[in-house]
RODO-2510 file (C-alpha; in nm, 4 decimals, decimal comma):
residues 431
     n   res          X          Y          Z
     1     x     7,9822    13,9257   -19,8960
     2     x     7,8673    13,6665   -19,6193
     3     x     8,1056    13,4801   -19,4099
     4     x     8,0571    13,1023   -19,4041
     5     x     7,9862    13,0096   -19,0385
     6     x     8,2671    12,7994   -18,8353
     7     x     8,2490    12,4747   -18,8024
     8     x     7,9713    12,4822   -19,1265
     9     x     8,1136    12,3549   -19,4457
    10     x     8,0162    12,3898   -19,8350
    11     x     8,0216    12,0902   -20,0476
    12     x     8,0857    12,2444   -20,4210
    13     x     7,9874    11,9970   -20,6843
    14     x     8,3408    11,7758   -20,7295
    15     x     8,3272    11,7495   -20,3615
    16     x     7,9992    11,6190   -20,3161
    17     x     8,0013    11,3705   -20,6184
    18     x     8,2689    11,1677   -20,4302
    19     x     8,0916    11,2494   -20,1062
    20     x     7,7443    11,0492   -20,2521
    21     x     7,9492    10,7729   -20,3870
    22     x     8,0850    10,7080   -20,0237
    23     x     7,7388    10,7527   -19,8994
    24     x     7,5907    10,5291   -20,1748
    25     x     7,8482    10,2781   -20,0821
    26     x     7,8064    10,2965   -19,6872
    27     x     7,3918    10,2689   -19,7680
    28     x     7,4157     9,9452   -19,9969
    29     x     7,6270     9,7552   -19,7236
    30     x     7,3461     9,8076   -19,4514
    31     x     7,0565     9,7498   -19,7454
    32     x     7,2435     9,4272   -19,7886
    33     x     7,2003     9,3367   -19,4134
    34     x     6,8179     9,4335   -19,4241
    35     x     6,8680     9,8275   -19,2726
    36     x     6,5265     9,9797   -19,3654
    37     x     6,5856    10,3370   -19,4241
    38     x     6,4082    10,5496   -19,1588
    39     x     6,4082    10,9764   -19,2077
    40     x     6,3889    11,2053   -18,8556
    41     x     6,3300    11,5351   -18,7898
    42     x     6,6126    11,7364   -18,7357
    43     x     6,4942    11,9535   -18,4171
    44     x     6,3628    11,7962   -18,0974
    45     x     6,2787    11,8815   -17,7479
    46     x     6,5943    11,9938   -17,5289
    47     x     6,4490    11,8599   -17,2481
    48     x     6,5058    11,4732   -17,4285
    49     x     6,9193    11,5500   -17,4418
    50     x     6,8917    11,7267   -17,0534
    51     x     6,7362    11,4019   -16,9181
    52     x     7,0130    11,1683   -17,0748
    53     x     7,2906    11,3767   -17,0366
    54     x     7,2264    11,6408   -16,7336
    55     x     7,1756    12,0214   -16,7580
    56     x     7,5515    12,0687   -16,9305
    57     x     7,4860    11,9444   -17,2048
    58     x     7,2779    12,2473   -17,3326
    59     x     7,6109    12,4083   -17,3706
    60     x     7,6916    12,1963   -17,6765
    61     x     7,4024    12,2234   -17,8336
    62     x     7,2188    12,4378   -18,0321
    63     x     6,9237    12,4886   -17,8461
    64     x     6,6881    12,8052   -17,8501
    65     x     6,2990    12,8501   -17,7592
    66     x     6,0749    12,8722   -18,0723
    67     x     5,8154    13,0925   -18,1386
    68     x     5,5446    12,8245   -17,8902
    69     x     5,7674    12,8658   -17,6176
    70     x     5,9256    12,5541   -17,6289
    71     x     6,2631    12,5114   -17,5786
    72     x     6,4144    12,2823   -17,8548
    73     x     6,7475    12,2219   -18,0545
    74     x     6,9510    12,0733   -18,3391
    75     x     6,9595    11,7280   -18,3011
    76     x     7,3227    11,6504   -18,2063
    77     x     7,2175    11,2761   -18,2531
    78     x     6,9970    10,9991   -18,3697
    79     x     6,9895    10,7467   -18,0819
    80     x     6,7543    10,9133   -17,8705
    81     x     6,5578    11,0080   -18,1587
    82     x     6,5232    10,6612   -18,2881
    83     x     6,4591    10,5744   -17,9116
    84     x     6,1741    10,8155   -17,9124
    85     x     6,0710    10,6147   -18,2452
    86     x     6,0335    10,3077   -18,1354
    87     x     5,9088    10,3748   -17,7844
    88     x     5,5838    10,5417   -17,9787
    89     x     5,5058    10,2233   -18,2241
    90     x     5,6695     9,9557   -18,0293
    91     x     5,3885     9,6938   -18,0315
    92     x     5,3827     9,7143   -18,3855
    93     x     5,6959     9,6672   -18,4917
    94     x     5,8149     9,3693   -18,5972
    95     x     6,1580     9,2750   -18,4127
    96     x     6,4291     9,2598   -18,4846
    97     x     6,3810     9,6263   -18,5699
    98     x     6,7043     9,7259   -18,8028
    99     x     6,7234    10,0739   -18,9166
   100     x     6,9635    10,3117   -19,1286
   101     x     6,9614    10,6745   -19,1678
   102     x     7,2167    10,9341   -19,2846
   103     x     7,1374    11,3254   -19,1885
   104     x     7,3342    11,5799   -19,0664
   105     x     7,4008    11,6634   -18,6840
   106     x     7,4825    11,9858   -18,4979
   107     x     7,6834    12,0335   -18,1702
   108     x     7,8336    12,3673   -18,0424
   109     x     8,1938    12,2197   -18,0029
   110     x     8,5720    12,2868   -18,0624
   111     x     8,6388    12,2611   -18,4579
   112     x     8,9391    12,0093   -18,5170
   113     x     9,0653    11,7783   -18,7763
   114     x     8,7692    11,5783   -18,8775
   115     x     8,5206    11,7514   -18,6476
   116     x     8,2988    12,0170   -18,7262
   117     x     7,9695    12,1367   -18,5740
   118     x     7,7683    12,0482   -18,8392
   119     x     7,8164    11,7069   -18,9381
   120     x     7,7079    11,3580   -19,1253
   121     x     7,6640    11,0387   -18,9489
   122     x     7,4781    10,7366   -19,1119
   123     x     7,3549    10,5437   -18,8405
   124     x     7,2182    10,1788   -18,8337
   125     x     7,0750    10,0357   -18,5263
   126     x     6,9591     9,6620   -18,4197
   127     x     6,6575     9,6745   -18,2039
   128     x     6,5336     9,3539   -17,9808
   129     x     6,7704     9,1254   -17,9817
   130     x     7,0395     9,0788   -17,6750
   131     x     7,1806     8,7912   -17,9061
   132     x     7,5453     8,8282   -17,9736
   133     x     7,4663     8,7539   -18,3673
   134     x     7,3307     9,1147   -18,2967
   135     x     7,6402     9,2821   -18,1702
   136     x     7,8284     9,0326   -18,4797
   137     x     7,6193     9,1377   -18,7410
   138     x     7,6533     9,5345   -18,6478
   139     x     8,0273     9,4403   -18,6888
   140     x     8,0139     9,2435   -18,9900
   141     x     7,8134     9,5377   -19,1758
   142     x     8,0823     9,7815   -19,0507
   143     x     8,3535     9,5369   -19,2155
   144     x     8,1742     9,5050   -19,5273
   145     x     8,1439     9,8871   -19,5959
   146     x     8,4900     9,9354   -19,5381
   147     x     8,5687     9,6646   -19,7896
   148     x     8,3175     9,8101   -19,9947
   149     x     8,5010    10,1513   -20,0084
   150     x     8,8401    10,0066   -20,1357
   151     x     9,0138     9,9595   -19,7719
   152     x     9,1985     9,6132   -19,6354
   153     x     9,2526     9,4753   -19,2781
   154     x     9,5733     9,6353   -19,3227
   155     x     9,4216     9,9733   -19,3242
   156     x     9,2079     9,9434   -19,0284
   157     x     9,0975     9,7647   -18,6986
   158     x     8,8307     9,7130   -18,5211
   159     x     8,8869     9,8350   -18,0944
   160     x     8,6332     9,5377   -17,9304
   161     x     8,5903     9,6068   -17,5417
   162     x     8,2414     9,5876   -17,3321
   163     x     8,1671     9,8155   -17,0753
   164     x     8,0834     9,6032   -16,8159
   165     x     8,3579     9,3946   -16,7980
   166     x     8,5257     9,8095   -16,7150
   167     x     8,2620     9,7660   -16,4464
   168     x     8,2860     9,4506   -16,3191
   169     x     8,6809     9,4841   -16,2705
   170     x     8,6359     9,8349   -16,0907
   171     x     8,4442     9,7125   -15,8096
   172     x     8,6786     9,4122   -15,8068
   173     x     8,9075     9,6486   -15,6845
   174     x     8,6186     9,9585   -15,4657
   175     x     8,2542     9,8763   -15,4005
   176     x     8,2389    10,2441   -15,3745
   177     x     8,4078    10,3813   -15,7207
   178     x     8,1959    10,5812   -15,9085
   179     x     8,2197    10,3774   -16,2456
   180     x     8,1164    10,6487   -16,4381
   181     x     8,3629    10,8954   -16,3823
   182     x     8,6213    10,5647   -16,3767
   183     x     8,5170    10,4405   -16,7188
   184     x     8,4981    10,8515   -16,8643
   185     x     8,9047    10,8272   -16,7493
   186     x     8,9550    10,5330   -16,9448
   187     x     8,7822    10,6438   -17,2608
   188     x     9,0192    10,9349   -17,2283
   189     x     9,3342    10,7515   -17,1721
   190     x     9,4663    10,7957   -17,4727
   191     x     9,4617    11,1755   -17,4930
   192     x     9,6317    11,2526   -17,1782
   193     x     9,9683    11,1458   -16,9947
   194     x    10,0060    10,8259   -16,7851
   195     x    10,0300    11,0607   -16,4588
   196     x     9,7040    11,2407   -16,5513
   197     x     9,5142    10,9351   -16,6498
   198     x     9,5885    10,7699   -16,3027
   199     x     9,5124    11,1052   -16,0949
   200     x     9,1503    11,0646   -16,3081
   201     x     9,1462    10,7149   -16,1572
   202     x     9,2249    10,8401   -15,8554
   203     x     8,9653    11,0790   -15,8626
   204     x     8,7168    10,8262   -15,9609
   205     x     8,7435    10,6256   -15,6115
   206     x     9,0247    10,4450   -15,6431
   207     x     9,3963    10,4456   -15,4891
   208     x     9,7275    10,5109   -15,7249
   209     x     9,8553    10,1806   -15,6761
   210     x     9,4915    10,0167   -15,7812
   211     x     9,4656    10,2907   -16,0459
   212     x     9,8629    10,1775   -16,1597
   213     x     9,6677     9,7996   -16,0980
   214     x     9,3537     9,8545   -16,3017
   215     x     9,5313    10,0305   -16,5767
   216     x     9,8021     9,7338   -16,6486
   217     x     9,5400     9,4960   -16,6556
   218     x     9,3078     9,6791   -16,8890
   219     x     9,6392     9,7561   -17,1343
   220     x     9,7427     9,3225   -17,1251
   221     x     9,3936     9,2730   -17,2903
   222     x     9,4334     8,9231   -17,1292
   223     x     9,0560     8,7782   -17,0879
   224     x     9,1743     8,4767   -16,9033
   225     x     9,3340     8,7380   -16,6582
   226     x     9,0468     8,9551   -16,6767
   227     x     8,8374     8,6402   -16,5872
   228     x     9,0569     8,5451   -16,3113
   229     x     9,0892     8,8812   -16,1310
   230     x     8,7624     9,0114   -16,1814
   231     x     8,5655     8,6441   -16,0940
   232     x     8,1912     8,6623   -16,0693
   233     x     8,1904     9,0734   -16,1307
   234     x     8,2893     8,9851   -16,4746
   235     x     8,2467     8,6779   -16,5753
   236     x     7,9317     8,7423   -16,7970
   237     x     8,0782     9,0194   -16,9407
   238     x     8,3982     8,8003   -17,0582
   239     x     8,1676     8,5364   -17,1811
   240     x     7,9461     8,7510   -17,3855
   241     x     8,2993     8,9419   -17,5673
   242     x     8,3930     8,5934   -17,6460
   243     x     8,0789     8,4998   -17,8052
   244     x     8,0465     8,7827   -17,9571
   245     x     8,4023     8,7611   -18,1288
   246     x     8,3439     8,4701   -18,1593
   247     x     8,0308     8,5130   -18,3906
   248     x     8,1912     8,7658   -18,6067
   249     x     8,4375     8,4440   -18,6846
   250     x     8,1324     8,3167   -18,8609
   251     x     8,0405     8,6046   -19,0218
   252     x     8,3542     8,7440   -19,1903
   253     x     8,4584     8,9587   -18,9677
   254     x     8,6973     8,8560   -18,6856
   255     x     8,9991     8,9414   -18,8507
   256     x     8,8935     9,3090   -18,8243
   257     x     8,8519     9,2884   -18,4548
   258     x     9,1478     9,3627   -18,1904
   259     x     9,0260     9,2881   -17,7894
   260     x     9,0973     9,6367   -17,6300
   261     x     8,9676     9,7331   -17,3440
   262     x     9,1333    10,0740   -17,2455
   263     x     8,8543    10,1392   -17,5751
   264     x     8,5465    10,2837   -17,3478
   265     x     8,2958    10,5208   -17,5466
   266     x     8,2417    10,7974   -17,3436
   267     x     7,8679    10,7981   -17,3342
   268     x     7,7146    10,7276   -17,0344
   269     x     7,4226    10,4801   -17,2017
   270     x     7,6492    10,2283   -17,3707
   271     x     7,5852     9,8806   -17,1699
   272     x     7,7620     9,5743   -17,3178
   273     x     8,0060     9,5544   -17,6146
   274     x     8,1345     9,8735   -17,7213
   275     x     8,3732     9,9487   -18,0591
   276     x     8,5874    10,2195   -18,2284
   277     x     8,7614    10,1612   -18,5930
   278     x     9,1084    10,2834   -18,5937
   279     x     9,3473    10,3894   -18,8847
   280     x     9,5646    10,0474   -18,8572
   281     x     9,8776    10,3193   -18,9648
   282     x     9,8223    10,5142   -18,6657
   283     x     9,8617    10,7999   -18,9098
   284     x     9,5073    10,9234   -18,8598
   285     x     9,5054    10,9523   -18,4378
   286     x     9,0918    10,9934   -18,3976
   287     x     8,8689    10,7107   -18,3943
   288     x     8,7020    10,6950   -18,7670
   289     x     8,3815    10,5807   -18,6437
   290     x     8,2487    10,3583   -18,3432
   291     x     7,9295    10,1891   -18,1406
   292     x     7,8097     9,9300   -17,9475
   293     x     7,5254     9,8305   -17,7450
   294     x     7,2710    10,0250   -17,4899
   295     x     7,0225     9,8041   -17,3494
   296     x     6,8117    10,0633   -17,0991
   297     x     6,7621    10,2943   -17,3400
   298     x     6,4373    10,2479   -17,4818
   299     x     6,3052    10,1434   -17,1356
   300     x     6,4691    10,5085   -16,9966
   301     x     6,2836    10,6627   -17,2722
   302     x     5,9250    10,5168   -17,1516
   303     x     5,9172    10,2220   -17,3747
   304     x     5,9250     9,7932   -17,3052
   305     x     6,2754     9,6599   -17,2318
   306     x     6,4462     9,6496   -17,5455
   307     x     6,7701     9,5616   -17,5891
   308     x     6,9321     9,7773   -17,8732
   309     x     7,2888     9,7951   -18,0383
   310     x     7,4564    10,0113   -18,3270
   311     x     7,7116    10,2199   -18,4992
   312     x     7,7300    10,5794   -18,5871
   313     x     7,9580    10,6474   -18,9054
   314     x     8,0648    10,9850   -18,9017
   315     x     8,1564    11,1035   -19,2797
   316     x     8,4420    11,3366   -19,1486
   317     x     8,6841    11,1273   -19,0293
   318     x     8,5664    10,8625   -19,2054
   319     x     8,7222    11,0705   -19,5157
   320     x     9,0417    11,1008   -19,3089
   321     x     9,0877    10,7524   -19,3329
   322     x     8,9946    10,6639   -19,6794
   323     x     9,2489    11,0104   -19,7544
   324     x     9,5389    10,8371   -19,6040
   325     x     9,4759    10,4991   -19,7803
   326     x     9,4319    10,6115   -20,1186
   327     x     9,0730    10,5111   -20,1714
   328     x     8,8954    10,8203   -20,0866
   329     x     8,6508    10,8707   -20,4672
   330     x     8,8272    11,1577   -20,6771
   331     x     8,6617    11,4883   -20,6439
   332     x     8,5444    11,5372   -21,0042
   333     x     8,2674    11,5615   -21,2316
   334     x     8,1429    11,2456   -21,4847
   335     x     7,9204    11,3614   -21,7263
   336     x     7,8435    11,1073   -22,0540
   337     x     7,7388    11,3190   -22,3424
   338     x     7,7664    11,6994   -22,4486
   339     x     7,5382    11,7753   -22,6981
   340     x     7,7063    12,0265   -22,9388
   341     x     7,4892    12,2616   -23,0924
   342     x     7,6018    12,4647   -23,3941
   343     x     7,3123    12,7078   -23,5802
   344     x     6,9594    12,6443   -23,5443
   345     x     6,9419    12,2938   -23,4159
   346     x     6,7727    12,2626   -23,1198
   347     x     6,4596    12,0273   -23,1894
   348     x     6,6968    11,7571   -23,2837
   349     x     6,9763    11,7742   -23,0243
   350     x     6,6843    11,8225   -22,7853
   351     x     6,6020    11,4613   -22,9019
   352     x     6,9140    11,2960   -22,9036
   353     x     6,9376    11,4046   -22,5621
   354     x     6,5819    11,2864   -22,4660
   355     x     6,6793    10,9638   -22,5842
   356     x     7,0370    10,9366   -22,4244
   357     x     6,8362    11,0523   -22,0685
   358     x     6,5624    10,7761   -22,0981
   359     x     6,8721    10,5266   -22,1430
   360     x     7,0168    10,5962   -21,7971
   361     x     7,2724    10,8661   -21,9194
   362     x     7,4084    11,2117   -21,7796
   363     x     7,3551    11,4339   -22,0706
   364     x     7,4022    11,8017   -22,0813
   365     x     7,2817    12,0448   -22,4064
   366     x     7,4515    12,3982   -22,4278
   367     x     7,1657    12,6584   -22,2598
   368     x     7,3211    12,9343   -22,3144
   369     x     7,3839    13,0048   -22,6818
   370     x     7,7664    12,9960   -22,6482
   371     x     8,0483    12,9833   -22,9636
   372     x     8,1669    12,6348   -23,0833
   373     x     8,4647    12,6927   -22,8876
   374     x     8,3485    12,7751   -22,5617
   375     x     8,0913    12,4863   -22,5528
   376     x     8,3865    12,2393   -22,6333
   377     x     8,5651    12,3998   -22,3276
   378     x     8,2410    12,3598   -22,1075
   379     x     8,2395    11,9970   -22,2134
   380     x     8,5604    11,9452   -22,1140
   381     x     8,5342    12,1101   -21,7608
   382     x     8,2369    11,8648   -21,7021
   383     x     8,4563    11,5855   -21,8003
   384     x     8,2294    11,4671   -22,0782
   385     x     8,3062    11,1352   -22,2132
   386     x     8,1848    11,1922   -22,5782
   387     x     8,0766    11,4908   -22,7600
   388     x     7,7866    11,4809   -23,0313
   389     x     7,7970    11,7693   -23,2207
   390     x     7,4871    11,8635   -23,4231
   391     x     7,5232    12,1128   -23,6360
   392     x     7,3480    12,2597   -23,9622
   393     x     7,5811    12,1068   -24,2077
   394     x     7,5820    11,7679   -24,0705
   395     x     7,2224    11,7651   -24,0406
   396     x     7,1837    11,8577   -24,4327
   397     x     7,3550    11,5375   -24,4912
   398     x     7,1671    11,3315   -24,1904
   399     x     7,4877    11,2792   -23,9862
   400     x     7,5992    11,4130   -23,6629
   401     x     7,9731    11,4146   -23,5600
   402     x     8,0578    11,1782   -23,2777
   403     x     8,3776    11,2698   -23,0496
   404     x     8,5581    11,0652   -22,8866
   405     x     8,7008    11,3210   -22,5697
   406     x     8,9882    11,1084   -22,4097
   407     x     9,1429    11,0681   -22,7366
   408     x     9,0124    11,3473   -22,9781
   409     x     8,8552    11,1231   -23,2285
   410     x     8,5778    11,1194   -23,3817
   411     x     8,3509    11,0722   -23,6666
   412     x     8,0484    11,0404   -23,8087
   413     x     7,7129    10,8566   -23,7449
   414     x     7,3575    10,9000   -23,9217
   415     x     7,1519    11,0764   -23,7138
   416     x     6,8821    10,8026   -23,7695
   417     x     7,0991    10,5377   -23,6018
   418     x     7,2587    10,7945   -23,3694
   419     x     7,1324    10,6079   -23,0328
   420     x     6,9601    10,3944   -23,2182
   421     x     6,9134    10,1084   -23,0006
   422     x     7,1974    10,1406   -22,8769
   423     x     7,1813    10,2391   -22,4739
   424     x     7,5108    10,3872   -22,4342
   425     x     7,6675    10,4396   -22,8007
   426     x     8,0637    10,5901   -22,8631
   427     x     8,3097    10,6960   -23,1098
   428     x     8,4114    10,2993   -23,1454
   429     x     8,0522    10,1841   -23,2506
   430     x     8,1015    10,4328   -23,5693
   431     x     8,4033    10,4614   -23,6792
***
């Protein structure tokens, strides 16, 4: 007996039915904005994570040198990959360049609620266009797949903030802060105390009464404030939020979005607008998903200047959310038809199940020679909507015996009209 490894999870069939209808779901949303679907490998070069992240981040990966002496890992995500992508045909793509994808992704982390080190993200990116409609549209999709999946703008919110407006405001107060360390504290300021959050500030460059400063006016939200205090180091920034809010007015989705700028993604290449969807309830505390938009990343990756923005939806906490509002698919089987078998009568259920498969159906014929009882059991366990049963005696008098499962009734059809033309035929049509 083999121990499951931590952080690794099995999906057993119930499970992952309600699993692919979310995924279905999440897909047709982004195929309905024009996402082509792209497929990526799932190890690459260590060196690619090392050179956007620094030398620690080979800690959280899983990374190991393969039998060419290269030293390579499980991707533990897309964007640089996709980088890579269109850095190597960039001339001939077409642009905008819109892409989907949903894989798993490994990192050698702390297991928690609704993190696990293997995971699965579906990931759509927008590439070459610095427009706000870009930023709107990633938004817009977002908002439409949560609709999609059952959930209301009383379930959920959209966290809008841009990082540079973070920027612009910290060297409003220090030329010399180090903005990445400040803008790391604010993307933690939610999971530590008031006191710690301001020593991180502190840290960062900054005194405790402009970290006490910084920290009120970054909790007001107030863009008019922002505007004022910050002046030229953010005035850009403010006027690109607005339009992109303003843009997502147009496209259906402003009521999702909530200006809230103590909302920082903690990666280091996010360069504009930046996002995280929230359980509106607060009763689910981790972001469900989030993204936003990294302009120097192709460029850092060898390619043209190409401005890029996205969203990675992680499945995991996704579920959380979906769990708490009541809309997460039930984990259960659908099956259409059970084909009964009773004596020797395998040529023609074989066909009646042919037929019933070339319709569209999910049809399922006993395979393993089992007792009339214990294939009605196994039809019920697979939550079989009707039952044909097609035994000898029926089949002397050209019928088979059509039941009904939900209610227990059934009856009898002649096995000549039994599809028939009929795509998708039940108990009703006979009786």
């Amino acid at each position: 007996m083999y121990d499951r490894l931590k952080g690794f999870r099995d999906f057993y069939p119930g499970e992952m039915s309600a699993r692919r209808e979310v995924i279905d779901t999440v897909e047709s949303a982004a195929g309905r904005y024009g996402f082509r679907e792209i497929g990526t490998p799932y190890l690459e070069r260590t060196q690619m994570y090392v050179d956007k992240s620094g030398e620690e981040i080979v800690e959280e990966l899983y990374a190991f040198e393969d039998k060419g002496g290269r030293d390579i890992t499980l991707t533990p995500e897309l964007t640089p990959t996709v980088a890579r992508m269109v850095v190597a045909k960039q001339q001939a793509l077409s642009k905008p360049i819109k892409w989907v994808s949903t894989r798993p992704f490994w990192r050698y982390e702390q297991v928690q609620q609704g993190r696990f080190r293997e995971f699965y993200q579906t990931n759509a990116d927008i590439f070459g266009s610095s427009e706000p409609e870009a930023d709107a549209e990633i938004l817009a999709f977002a908002a439409d797949m949560m609709t999609d999946l059952g959930l209301t703008k009383d379930d959920f919110e959209f966290r809008v903030s841009h990082r540079d407006i973070l920027g612009g405001l910290l060297r409003s107060f220090d030329e010399d802060v180090d903005v990445r360390d400040a803008v790391r504290a604010v993307d933690k300021s939610a999971k530590v105390e008031r006191e710690e959050y301001l020593g991180l500030l502190s840290d960062a460059g900054l005194s405790y009464d402009q970290a006490r400063e910084f920290a009120d006016l970054l909790d007001r939200g107030d863009l008019d404030e922002i505007a004022e205090f910050g002046g030229e180091n953010v005035d850009s920034a403010v006027e690109n939020l607005r339009a992109v809010l303003a843009a997502t007015e147009d496209f259906g989705a402003r009521e999702f979005c909530k200006v809230s700028l103590t909302t920082a993604r903690g990666l280091d290449y996010y360069t504009g607008v930046v996002f995280e969807c929230f359980d509106s309830t607060g009763d689910v505390s981790r972001a469900a998903f989030g993204g936003g938009r990294y302009d120097d990343l192709i460029e850092s990756s060898g390619g043209q200047p190409t401005p890029a923005v996205g969203v990675g939806i992680g499945l995991a906490p996704l579920q959380l959310l979906c769990q708490r509002a009541g809309v997460w698919p039930e984990e259960e089987l659908s099956t259409d038809y059970y084909i009964l078998t009773v004596g020797d009568t395998r040529t023609e259920a074989s066909e009646i199940a042919r037929e019933l498969r070339a319709a569209g159906n999910v049809v399922e014929v006993d395979v393993s020679s089992r007792s009339f009882g214990a294939q009605m059991s196994y039809a019920d366990s697979i939550n079989a909507e009707t039952v044909v049963i097609v035994g000898e005696r029926d089949l002397e008098n050209g019928e088979v015996t059509v039941k009904d499962m939900t209610s227990g009734e059934q009856t009898t059809a002649d096995i000549d009209d039994f599809p028939g033309e009929r795509d998708a035929p039940t108990y009703e049509d006979y009786e």
